[in-house]
C-alpha positions in Angstrom: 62.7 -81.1 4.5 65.9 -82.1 2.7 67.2 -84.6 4.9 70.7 -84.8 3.6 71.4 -80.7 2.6 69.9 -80.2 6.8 72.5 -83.0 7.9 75.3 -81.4 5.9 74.7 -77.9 7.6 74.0 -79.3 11.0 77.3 -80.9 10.5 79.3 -77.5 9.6 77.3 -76.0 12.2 78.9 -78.1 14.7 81.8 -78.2 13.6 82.0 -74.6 13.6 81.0 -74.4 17.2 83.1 -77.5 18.6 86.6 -75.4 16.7 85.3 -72.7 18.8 85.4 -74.1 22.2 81.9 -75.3 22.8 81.9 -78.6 24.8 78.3 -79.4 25.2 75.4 -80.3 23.2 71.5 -80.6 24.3 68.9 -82.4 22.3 65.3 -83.6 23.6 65.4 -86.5 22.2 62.6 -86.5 19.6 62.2 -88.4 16.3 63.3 -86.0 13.2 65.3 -83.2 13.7 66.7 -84.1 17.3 67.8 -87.0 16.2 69.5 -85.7 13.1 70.9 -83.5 15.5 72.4 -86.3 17.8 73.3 -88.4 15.6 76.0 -85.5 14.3 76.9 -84.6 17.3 77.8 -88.6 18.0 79.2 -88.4 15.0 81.7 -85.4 15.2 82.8 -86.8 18.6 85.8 -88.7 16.6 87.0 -85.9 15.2 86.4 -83.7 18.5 86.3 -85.7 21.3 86.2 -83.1 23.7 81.8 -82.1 23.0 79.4 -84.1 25.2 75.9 -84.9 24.1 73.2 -84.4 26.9 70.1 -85.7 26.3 67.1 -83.6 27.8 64.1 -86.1 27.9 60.5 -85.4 29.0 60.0 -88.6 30.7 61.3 -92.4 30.8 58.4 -93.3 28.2 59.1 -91.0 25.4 59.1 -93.4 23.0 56.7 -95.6 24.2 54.4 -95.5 21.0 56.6 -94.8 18.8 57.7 -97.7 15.6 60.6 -100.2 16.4 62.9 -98.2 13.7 62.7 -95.4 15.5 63.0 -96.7 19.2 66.0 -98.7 17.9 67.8 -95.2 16.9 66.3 -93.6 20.1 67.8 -96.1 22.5 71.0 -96.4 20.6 71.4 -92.7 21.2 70.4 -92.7 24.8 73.7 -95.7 24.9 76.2 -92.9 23.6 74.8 -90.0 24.8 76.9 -88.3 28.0 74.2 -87.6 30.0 70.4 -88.5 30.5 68.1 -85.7 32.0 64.9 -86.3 32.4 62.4 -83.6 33.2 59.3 -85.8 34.9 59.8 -89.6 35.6 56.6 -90.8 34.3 54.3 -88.6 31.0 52.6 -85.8 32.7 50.9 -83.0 31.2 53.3 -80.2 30.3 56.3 -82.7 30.3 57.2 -81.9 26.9 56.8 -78.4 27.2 59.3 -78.5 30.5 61.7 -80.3 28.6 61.5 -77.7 26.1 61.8 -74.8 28.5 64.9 -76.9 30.2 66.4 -76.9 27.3 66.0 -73.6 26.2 67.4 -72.6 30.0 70.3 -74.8 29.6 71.7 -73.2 26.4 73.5 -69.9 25.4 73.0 -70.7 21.9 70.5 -72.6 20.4 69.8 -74.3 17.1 66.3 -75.2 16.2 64.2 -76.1 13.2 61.5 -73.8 12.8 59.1 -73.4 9.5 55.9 -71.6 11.6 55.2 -70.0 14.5 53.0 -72.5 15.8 53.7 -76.0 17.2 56.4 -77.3 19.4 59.6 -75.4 18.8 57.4 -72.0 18.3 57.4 -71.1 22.0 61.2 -71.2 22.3 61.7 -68.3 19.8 59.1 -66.5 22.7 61.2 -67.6 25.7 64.2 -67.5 24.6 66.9 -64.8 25.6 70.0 -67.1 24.8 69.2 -68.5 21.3 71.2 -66.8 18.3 70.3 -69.4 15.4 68.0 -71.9 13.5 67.5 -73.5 10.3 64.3 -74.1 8.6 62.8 -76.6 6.7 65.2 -76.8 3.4 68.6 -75.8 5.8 69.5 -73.0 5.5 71.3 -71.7 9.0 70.4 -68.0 10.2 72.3 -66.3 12.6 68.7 -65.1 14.8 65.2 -65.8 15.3 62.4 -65.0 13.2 60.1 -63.1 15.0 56.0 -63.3 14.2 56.6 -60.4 12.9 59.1 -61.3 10.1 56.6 -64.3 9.5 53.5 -62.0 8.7 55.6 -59.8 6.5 57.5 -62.4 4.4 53.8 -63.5 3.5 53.6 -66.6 5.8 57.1 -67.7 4.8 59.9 -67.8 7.4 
């Protein structure tokens, strides 16, 4: 995906919401679009510095394997961020799926990236009641869910 054209809509996004009275922003914490996402909502605290960031983490080791770039940016978030929650103290089975879930339950509106209905974010669009938007891969910002159903008749293509 378009790195830049995601970040600029993320940011309007936000924006949007933080003019409208929301205070508080969860991520999980993962390299890509999580981060992206953090990083604007770090970013937009100047110019609102009413909006938290809370950081909903599977376990203390997330980043354990991952390259020193990216657990520089990870830990540099988890400095600014508001609030640390962490599902499971050490990587258990299902940890990443409970944070997911967590988050998902924490949230009355959601913003995910979503370009199938497989893989990690697919089983929020399943469990969640709350969540009124996403983007896919190239940005663009809709105001609900795909459903499989759209998938299979848009011919595969969200």
């Amino acid at each position: 995906w378009e790195k830049n054209s995601m970040r600029q809509k993320l940011e309007a996004v936000t924006r949007e919401f933080a003019a409208a009275g929301i205070r508080t922003y969860c991520a999980g914490g993962t390299v890509g679009f999580d981060t992206l996402a953090e990083q604007v909502v770090l970013e937009l605290k100047k110019e609102f510095p009413q909006i938290r960031l809370v950081l909903v983490l599977p376990c203390r080791q997330q980043a354990k394997y991952w390259p020193e770039r990216d657990k520089a940016v990870y830990q540099d978030i988890l400095r600014r961020a508001d609030e640390l929650i962490y599902v499971s103290e050490e990587y258990t089975k299902g940890c990443m799926q409970k944070r997911n879930r967590r988050l998902v339950e924490m949230s009355t509106i959601c913003v995910t990236n979503l370009s199938r209905p497989t893989g990690g974010t697919a089983p929020h669009v399943v469990w969640d009641n709350a969540a009124r938007c996403w983007m896919d891969d190239d940005g663009n910002y809709y105001d609900h869910y795909p459903t499989y159903y759209d998938y299979l008749t848009n011919g595969g293509a969200l």
